[in-house]
Kinemage of the C-alpha trace (Angstrom):
@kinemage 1
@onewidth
@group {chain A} dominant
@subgroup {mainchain}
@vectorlist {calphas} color= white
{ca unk a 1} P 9.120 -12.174 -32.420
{ca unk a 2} L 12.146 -10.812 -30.281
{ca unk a 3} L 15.354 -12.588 -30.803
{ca unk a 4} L 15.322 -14.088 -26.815
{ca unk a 5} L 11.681 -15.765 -28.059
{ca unk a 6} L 11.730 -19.468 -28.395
{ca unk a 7} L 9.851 -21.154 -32.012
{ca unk a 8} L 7.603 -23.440 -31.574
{ca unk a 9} L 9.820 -25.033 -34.706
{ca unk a 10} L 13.338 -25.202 -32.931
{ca unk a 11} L 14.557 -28.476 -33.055
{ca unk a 12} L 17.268 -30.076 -30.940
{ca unk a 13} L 20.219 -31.765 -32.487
{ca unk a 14} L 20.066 -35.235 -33.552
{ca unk a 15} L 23.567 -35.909 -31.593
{ca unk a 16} L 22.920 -34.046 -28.416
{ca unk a 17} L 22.435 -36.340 -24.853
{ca unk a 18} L 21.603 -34.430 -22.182
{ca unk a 19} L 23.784 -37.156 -20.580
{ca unk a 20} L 26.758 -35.349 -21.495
{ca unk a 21} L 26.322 -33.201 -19.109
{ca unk a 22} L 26.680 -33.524 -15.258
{ca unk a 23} L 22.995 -32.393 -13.545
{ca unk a 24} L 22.786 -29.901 -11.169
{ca unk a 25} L 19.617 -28.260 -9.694
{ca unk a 26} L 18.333 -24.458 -9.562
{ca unk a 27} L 16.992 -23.063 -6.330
{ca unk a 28} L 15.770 -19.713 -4.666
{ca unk a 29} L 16.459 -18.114 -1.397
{ca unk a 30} L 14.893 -14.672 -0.198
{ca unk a 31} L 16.344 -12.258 1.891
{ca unk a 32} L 13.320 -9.930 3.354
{ca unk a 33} L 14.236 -7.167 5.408
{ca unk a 34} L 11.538 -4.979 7.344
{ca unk a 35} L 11.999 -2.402 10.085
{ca unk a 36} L 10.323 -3.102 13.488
{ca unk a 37} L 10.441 -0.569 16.221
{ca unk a 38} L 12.909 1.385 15.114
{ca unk a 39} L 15.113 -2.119 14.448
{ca unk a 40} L 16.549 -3.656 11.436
{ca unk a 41} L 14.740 -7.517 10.948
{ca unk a 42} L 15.516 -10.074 8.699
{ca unk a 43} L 13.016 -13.252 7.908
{ca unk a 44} L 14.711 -16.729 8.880
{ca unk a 45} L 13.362 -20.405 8.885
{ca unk a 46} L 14.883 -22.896 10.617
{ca unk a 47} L 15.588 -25.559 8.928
{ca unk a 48} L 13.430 -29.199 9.596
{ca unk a 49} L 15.771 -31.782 7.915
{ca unk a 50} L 19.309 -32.617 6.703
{ca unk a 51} L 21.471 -30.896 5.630
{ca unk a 52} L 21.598 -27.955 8.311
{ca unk a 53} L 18.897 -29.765 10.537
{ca unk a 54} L 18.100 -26.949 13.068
{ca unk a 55} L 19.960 -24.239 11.667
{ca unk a 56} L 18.452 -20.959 10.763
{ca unk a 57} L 18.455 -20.092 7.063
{ca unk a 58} L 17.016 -17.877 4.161
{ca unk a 59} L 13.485 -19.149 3.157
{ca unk a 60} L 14.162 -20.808 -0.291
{ca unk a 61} L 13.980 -23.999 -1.884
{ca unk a 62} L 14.080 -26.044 -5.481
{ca unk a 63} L 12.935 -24.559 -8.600
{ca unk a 64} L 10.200 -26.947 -9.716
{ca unk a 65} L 10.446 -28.291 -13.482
{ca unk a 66} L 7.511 -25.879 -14.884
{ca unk a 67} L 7.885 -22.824 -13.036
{ca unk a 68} L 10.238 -20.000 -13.058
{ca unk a 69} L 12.979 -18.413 -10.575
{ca unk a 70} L 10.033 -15.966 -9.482
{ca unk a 71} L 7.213 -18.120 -9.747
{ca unk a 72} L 9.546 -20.435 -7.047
{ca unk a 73} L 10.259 -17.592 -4.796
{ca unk a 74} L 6.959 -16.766 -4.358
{ca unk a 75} L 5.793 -20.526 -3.561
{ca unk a 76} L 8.583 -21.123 -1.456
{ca unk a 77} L 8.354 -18.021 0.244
{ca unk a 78} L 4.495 -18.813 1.349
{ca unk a 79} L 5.403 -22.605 2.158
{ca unk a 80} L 7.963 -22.214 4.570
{ca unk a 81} L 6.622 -19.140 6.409
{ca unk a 82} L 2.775 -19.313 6.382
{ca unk a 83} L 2.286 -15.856 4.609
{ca unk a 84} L -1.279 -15.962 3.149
{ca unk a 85} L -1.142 -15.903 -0.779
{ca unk a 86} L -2.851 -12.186 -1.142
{ca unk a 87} L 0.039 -11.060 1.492
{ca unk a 88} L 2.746 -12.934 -1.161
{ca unk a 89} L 1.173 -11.620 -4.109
{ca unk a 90} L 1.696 -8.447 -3.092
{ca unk a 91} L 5.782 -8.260 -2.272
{ca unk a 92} L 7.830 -7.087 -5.119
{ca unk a 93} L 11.140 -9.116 -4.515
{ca unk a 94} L 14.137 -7.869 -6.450
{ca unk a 95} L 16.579 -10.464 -7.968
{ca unk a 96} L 19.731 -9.911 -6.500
{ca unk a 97} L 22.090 -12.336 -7.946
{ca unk a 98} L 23.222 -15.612 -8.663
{ca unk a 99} L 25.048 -17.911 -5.979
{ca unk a 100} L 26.730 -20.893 -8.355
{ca unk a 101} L 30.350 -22.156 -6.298
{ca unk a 102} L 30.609 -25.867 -7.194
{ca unk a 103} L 30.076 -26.820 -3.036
{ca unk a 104} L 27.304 -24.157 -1.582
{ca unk a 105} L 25.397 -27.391 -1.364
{ca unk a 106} L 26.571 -30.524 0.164
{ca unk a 107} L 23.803 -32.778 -1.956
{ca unk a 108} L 24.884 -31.851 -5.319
{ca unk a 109} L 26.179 -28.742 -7.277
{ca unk a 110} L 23.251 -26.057 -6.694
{ca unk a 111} L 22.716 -22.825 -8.553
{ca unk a 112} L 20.997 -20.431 -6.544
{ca unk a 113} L 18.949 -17.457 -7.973
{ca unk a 114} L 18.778 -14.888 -4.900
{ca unk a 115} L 15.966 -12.327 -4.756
{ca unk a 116} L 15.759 -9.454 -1.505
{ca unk a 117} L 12.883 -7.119 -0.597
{ca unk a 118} L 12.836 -4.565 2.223
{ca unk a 119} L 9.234 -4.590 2.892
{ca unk a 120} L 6.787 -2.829 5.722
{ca unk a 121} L 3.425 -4.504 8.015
{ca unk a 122} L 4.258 -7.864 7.315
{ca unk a 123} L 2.406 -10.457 9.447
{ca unk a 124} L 4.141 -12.880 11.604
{ca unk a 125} L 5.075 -15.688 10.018
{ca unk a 126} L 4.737 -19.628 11.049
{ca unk a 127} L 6.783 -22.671 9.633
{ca unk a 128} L 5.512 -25.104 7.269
{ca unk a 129} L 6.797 -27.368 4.248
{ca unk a 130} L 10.389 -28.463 5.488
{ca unk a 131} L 10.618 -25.010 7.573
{ca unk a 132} L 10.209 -26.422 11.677
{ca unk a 133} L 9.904 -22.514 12.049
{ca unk a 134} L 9.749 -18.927 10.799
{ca unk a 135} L 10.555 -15.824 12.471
{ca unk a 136} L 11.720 -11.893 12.466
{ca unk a 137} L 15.040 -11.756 13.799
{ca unk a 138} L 16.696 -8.784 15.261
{ca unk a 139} L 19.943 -7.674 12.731
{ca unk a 140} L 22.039 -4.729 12.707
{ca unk a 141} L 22.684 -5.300 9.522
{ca unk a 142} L 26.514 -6.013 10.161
{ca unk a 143} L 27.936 -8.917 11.225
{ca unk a 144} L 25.970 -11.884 10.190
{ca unk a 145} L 27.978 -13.495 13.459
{ca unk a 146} L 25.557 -12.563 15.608
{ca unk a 147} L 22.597 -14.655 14.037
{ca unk a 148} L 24.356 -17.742 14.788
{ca unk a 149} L 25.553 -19.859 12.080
{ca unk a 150} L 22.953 -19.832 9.080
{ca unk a 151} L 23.251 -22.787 6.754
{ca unk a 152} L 24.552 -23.076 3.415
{ca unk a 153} L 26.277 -20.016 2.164
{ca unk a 154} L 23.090 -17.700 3.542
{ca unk a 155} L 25.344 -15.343 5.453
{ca unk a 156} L 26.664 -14.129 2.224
{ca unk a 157} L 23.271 -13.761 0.398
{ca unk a 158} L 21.928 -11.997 3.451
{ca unk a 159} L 24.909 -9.612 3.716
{ca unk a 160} L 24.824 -9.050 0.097
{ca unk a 161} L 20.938 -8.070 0.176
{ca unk a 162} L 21.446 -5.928 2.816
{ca unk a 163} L 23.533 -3.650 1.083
{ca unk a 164} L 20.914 -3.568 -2.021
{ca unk a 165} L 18.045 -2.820 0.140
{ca unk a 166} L 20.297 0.074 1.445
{ca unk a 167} L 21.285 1.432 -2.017
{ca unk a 168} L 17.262 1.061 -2.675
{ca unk a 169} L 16.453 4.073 -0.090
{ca unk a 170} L 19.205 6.017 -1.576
{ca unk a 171} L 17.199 6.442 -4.934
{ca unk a 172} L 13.253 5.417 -4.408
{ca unk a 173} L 11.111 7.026 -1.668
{ca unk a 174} L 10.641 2.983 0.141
{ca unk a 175} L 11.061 5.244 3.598
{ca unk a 176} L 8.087 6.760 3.762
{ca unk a 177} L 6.848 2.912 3.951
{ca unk a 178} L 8.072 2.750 7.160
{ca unk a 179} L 6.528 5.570 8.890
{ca unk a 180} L 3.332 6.418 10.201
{ca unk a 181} L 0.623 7.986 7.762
{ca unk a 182} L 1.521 11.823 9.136
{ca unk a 183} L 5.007 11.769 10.672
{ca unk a 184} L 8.032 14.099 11.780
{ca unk a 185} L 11.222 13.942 9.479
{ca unk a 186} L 13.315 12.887 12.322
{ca unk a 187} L 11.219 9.365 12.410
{ca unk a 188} L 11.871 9.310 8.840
{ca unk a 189} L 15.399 9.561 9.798
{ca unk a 190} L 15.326 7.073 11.638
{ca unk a 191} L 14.241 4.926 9.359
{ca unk a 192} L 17.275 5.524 7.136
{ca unk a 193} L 19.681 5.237 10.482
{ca unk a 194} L 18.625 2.409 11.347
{ca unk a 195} L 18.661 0.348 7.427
{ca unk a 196} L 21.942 2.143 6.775
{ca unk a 197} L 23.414 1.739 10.220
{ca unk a 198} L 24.751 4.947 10.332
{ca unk a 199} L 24.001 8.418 12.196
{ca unk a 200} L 22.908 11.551 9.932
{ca unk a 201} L 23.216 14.656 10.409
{ca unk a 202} L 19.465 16.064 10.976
{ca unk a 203} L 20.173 19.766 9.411
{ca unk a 204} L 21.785 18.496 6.017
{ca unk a 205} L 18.772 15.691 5.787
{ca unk a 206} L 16.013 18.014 6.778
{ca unk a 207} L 17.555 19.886 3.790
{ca unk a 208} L 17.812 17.124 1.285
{ca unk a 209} L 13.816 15.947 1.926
{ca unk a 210} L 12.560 18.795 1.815
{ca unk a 211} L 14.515 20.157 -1.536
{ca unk a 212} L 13.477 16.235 -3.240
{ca unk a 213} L 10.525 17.211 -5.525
{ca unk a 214} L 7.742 15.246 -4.080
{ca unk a 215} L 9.290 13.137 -1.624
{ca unk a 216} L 7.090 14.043 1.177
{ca unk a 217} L 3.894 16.799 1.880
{ca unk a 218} L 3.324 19.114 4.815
{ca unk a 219} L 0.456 18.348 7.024
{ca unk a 220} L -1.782 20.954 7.839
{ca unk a 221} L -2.406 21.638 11.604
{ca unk a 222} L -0.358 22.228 14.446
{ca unk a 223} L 3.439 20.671 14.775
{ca unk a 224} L 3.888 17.172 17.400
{ca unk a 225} L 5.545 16.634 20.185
{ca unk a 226} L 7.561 14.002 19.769
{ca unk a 227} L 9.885 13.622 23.383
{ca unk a 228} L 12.544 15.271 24.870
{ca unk a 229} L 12.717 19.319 25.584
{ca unk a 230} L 12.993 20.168 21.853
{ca unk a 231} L 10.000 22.516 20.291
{ca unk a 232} L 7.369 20.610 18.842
{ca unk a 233} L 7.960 18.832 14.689
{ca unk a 234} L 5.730 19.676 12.125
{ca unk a 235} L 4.113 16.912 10.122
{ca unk a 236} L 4.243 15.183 7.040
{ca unk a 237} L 3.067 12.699 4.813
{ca unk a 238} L 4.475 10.695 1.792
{ca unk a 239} L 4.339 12.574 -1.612
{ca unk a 240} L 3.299 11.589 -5.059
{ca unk a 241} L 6.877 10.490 -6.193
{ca unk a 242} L 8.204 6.950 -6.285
{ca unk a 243} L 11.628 7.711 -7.403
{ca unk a 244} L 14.307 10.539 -5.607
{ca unk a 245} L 15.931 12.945 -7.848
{ca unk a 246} L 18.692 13.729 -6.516
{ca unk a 247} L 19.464 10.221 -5.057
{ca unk a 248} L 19.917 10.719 -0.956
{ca unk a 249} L 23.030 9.277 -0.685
{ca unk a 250} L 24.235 7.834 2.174
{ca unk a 251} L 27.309 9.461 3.934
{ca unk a 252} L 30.464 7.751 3.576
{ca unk a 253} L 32.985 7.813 6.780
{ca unk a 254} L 30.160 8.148 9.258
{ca unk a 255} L 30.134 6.157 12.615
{ca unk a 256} L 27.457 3.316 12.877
{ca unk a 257} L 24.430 3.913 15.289
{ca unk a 258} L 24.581 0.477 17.302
């Protein structure tokens, strides 16, 4: 038995009351990221009742009395936006962190456990449970400003998961997600520009892909055209590894691409 594992013989104390203490309830709230056309997209509900009636907001909700923080994310997260169950199952939301100032809520003091997920080919998604609606939304990734004004304190989850999902592509291959089955490193740039908001320089991360053991494969056959009046690309695919060693680090001091 590890030292975290609850007996089945621990007893509580005969002077403790539960009463002493001033309740306060758990919740989730998910911020999903996916890339769309080239553009940063961020899942929102709008909200069907009080408090925030008609604002837009993180898809979330109250930890129920038998389940855990993940067990809720994953019900909420399929309540409020219509996902199927198999198309739930399948996300691998990472806990972010833990929201816990006294007013976040105006109902009562709230605790929020916060998970993010930057994830690729996810369906539309439709409202349900208290949600009046569900929806992509277009995001730079910036200035939470320009999604109007989200309820609760979901501005600062949102901002806060967006700079996790952009340390994630700094050390996993997640990218390759993104792109077609055979595609040119410069749409895998892209991919990178447009989660990190920032332009890269296309020699120096030509260099660093293809020097990252396993990161991506050459394609056999002849290069693509992909636009312009440049020579045709040559091809790839994602490679076998899941993890980038070196990390691709993202360049500090560089200009943003919107």
């Amino acid at each position: 038995m590890t030292p975290h594992q609850p007996t089945r013989h621990a007893r509580v104390p005969e002077n403790y009351d539960p009463a002493d203490f001033v309740p306060f309830a758990v919740t989730v709230d998910l911020a999903v990221f996916t890339v769309r056309q080239g553009v940063l997209h961020v899942l929102l509900i709008e909200r069907g009742e009080e408090p925030y009636l008609g604002h837009w907001a993180l898809p979330g909700g109250f930890v129920r009395p038998r389940e855990s923080a993940g067990q809720a994310a994953r019900r909420e997260l399929a309540e409020e936006t219509g996902l199927s169950p198999d198309t739930v199952a399948g996300l691998r939301p990472e806990q972010l962190r833990t929201y816990s100032d006294p007013d976040r809520d105006p109902r009562m003091r709230v605790v929020s456990v916060a998970y993010t997920a930057l994830v690729p080919d996810l369906p539309e998604p439709r409202g349900g449970g208290d949600a009046a609606q569900a929806r992509w939304t277009r995001w730079s990734g910036y200035d939470t400003d320009e999604l109007g004004q989200l309820a609760f304190d979901h501005g600062r989850i949102l901002a806060d998961g967006r700079r996790r999902i952009g340390a994630k592509l700094e050390y996993t291959c997640l990218a390759t997600e993104f792109c077609p089955p055979e595609f040119t490193l410069g749409e895998l740039q892209q991919v990178y520009e447009t989660v990190w908001g920032v332009a890269l320089d296309r020699p120096n991360f030509r260099r660093k892909v293809l020097t990252s053991p396993g990161f991506v494969e050459p394609v056999a056959g002849p290069p693509r055209r992909t636009g312009g009046r440049g020579k045709p690309a040559a091809l790839y695919r994602a490679g076998t590894a899941t993890a980038l060693h070196p990390p691709l680090l993202r360049p500090e001091g560089r200009t943003t691409t919107s």
